[in-house]
Structure formats: structure tokens, C-alpha cells
C-alpha positions in Angstrom: 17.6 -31.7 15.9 15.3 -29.4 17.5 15.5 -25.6 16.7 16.6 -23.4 19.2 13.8 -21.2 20.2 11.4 -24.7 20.7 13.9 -25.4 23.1 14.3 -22.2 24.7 12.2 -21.7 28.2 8.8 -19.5 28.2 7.9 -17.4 30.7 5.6 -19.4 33.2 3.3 -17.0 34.1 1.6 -14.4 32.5 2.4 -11.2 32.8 0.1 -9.2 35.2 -1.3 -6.1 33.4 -0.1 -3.1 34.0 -3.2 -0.8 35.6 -4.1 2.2 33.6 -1.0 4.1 32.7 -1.8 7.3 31.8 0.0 8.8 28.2 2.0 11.5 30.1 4.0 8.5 31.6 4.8 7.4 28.5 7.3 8.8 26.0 8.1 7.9 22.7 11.8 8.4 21.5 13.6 7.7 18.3 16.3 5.5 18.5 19.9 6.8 17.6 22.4 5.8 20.0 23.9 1.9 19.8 22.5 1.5 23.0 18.9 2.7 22.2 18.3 0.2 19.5 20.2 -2.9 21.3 17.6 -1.9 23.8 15.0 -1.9 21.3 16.3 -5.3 19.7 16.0 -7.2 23.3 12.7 -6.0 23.3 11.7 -7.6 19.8 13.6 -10.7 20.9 11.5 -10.8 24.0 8.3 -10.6 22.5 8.7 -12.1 19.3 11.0 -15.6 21.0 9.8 -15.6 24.8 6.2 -14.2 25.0 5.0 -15.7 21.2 7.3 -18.1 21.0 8.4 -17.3 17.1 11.4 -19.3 15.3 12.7 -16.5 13.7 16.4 -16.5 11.1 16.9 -12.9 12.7 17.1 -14.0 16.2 20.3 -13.9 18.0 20.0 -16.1 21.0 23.2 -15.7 22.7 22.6 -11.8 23.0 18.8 -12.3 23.3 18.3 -9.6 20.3 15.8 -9.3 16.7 17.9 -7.5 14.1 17.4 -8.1 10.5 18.7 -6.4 7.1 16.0 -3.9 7.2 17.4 -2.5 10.3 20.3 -0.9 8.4 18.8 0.7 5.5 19.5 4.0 4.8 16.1 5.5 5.9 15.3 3.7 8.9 13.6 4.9 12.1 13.2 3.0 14.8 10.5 4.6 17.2 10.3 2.8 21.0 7.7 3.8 24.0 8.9 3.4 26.9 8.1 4.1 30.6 11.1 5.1 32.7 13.4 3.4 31.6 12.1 0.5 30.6 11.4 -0.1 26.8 7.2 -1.1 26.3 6.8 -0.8 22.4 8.5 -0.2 19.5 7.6 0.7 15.8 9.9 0.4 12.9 9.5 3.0 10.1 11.2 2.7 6.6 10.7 5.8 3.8 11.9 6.4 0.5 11.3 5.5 -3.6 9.8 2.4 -4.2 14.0 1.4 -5.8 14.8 2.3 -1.8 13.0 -0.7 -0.4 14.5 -4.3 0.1 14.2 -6.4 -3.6 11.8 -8.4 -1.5 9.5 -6.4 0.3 9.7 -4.0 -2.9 8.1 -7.1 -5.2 5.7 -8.3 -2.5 4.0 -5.2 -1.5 4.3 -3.7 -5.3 5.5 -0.5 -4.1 6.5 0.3 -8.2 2.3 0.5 -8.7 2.5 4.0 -6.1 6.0 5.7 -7.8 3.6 7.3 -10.6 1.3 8.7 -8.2 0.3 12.6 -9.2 3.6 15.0 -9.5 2.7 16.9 -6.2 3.8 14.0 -3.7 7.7 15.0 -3.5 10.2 12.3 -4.3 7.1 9.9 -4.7 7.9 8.5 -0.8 6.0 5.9 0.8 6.7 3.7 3.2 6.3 1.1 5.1 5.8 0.1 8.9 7.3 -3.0 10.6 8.4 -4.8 14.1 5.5 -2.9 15.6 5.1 -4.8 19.0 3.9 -3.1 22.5 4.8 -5.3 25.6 1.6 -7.3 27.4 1.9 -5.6 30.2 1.4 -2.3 28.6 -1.2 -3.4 25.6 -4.3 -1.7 27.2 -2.3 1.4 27.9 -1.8 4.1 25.1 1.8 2.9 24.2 0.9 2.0 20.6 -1.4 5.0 20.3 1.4 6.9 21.1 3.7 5.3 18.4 1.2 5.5 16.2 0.4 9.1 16.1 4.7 9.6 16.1 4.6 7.5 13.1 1.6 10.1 11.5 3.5 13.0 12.4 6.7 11.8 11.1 5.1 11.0 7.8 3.0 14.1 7.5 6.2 16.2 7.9 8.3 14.3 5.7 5.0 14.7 2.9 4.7 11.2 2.9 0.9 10.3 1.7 1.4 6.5 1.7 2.3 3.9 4.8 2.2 0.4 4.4 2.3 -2.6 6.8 1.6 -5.9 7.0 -0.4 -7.8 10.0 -1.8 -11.1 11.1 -5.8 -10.9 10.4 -7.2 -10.1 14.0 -4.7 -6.6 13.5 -6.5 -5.6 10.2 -9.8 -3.7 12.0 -7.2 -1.7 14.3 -5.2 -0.3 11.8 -8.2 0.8 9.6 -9.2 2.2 13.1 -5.9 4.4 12.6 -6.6 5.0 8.6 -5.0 2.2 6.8 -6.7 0.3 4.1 -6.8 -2.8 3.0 -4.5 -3.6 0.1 -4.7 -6.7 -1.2 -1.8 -8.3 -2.8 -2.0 -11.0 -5.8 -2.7 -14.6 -5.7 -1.4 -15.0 -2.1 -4.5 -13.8 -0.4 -2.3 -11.4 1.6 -3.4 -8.0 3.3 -1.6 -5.2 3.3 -2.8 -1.9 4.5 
């Protein structure tokens, strides 16, 4: 049996970069309609299944989308650049008490090590960035600076001193570029930042 997305067609050719698109033609919107985030799920799916070629459980290939469990908790905010109106980027953002977090990430990013942190953090937030993906076209454009500083200003208004996320290696010097530090997790030799 081969799985699906091995046997699912990749796009032929590259796509051509997109010359310099300057950050006034880009907007970044939160997604609260049905519509948005299908839109923002067909983007996953195309970058995650066609571009990198990932078997992913959360992939729907009939409707071509990425949705997973963590895309209906309570405190969920799903940020997406786009150009027009066509979606480049997206950025998934989850806050709350360590207790608010899926069992699983909760245990493998040991949120319950931050809930004591000094009484002057309200509610003892953190949280925790995902699904953050920028189309090829768009990569040297400032689409995921954009999300990016959204993410910072959502979290500094929401008094949120702590945002984690978890990356392939070559990702690790650009989010310490944007703040992040390297967390390391134990025995699995994972990074967090």
C-alpha cells in the first residue's frame, strides 16, 4: 500500500520568486470567518503536502486542507498574510495556563515548569506558536516579518511574557533573530524556543 501523499503529484517546477514585495502590499488578518481559515487550511495543505511533500494524519486530501485538534482549542488565533487576495503565510497562535494546552504538547514542552513564574505575569499565560509557513514565492518578502511582529503585539497586549515554538534546526538562528531562546527539552535532544 502506498500512502496517499507519496502518491499525490508535486508541482513540476519551482515556483518563481516573487520580486521585492514591499510590506504595505502585505496585510496580516486574523482569521474568524469559516471561510478565512478553510483558506488558511489549503494553504497549510499546500505547503506542508505539495511543496515539502509531508505525510501528515491531519491532512484531508479530498478537500486539499491541514486541520488538526489544536485548531479548535478555545484560545486559538490563527494569523494569515496575504496579498490581495491570495493567502502567502500563516502563523498559528495558542495562549492560556499551562492546564489549557493539549495533554501532549503540555508534557513535551513542560509548560507546568513556567505556571510558578513571579505573581506579576497575570493568569501565568504562555503560549505557544505553530503551522507557521510563508509561501516560496513570498519567503524573501516581509510576509513572516509581518506575522511575526502581529504575533509580538498580540502577546504584549494580552501580557503574555512567554512564546514557545518548535522548529527544524536550520529555523533555530532566525527565531533567536526575533528573541526566542533555546529551550532544550529532556533526553530527546529537542529545541524549543
Amino acid at each position: 500500500v502506498i500512502p496517499i501523499a507519496q502518491s499525490l503529484p508535486r508541482a513540476e517546477h519551482p515556483p518563481q520568486a516573487v520580486a521585492s514585495l514591499a510590506a504595505d502590499q502585505i496585510s496580516v488578518e486574523l482569521a474568524t470567518t469559516r471561510k478565512e481559515k478553510e483558506k488558511v487550511y489549503r494553504f497549510r495543505y499546500q505547503v506542508y503536502v505539495e511543496e515539502m511533500g509531508k505525510i501528515l494524519s491531519s491532512a484531508d486530501h479530498r478537500r486539499r486542507l491541514v486541520i488538526d485538534a489544536e485548531d479548535a482549542a478555545e484560545r486559538c488565533l490563527l494569523f494569515y498574510a496575504r496579498t490581495g487576495n491570495e493567502v502567502i503565510g500563516t502563523m498559528r497562535l495558542h495562549i492560556g495556563r499551562a492546564n489549557d494546552f493539549l495533554p501532549y504538547l503540555r508534557d513535551n514542552m513542560a509548560f507546568d515548569r513556567f505556571e510558578s513564574f513571579p505573581a506579576r505575569i497575570p493568569e501565568n499565560l504562555i503560549s505557544y506558536t505553530s503551522k507557521t509557513m510563508v509561501d516560496p514565492r513570498y519567503r524573501r518578502s516581509q510576509a513572516f516579518y509581518l506575522l511575526s511582529a502581529t504575533l509580538y503585539d498580540t502577546l504584549r497586549k494580552m501580557d503574555c511574557p512567554f512564546n514557545f515554538t518548535v522548529g527544524a534546526p536550520y529555523m533555530v538562528a532566525l527565531y533567536e533573530q526575533l528573541g526566542h531562546r533555546r529551550y532544550r527539552l529532556g533526553g530527546g535532544g529537542r529545541v524549543a524556543a
